[in-house]
N, C-alpha and C positions, 0 to 999 in steps of 0.2 A: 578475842583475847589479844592483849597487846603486844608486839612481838621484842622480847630484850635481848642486847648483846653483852657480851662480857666485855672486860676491857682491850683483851688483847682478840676477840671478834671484830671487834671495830676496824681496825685497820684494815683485814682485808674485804670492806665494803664499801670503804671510805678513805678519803685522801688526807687523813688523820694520824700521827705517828702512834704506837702504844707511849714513848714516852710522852710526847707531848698533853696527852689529857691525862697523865701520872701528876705532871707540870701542875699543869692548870688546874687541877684536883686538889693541891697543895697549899695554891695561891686562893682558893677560893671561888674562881672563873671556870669558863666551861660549860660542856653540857650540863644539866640535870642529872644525877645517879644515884643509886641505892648500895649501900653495903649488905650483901646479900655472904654469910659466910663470910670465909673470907676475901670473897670476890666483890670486883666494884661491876655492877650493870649501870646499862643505859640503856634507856627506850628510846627504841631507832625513829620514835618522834620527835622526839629532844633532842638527840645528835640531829636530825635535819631543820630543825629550827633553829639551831645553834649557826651550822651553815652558814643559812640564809642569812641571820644575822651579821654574818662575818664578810658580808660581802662587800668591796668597796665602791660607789659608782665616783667615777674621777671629777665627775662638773660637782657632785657635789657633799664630797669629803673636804675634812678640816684643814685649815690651810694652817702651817706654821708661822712663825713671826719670819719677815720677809729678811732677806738678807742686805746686809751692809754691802756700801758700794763704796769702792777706793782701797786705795792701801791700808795694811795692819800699821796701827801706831804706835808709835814707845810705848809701853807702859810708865808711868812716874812713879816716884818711890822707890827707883833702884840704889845702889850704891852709888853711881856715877853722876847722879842728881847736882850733888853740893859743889862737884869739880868746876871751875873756873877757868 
C-alpha cells in the first residue's frame, strides 16, 4: 500500500514549508496530490520525486543573460534632451 501524507504531514518529513506547497498548489506547480475531503495528500513518492527534481547541479544550470560591462548611461528622451 502506498503510503500518503497530508499537507501539513509533509513538512515535518520534509524540508518543504506547509505554506509553500499551499503556493505551488495554487500556481499549478509541485508535487503530484489528491483532494481527499477536504484535505490535500501527497504520495510521499511524488514529494520525493519532486525533490530530486528540484535539484540544482551548478556546472550545469541555466545561465542568465550575461551582464553589462561599464558604466549606466543617460537614458534619452528626458526633458533636458532639447536644452542647448
Amino acid at each position: 500500500m502506498k503510503k500518503f501524507l497530508t499537507r501539513s504531514e509533509v513538512p515535518n518529513q520534509y524540508p518543504v514549508k506547509f505554506t509553500t506547497l499551499a503556493q505551488l498548489a495554487c500556481r499549478g506547480a509541485g508535487p503530484a496530490y489528491a483532494i481527499i475531503g477536504k484535505s490535500a495528500v501527497y504520495r510521499v513518492d511524488d514529494i520525493e520525486a519532486w525533490l530530486e527534481d528540484q535539484v540544482i547541479d551548478p556546472g550545469k544550470g541555466k545561465r542568465g543573460r550575461p551582464r553589462k560591462r561599464g558604466r549606466c548611461r543617460k537614458a534619452s528622451g528626458g526633458a533636458n534632451d532639447n536644452e542647448e
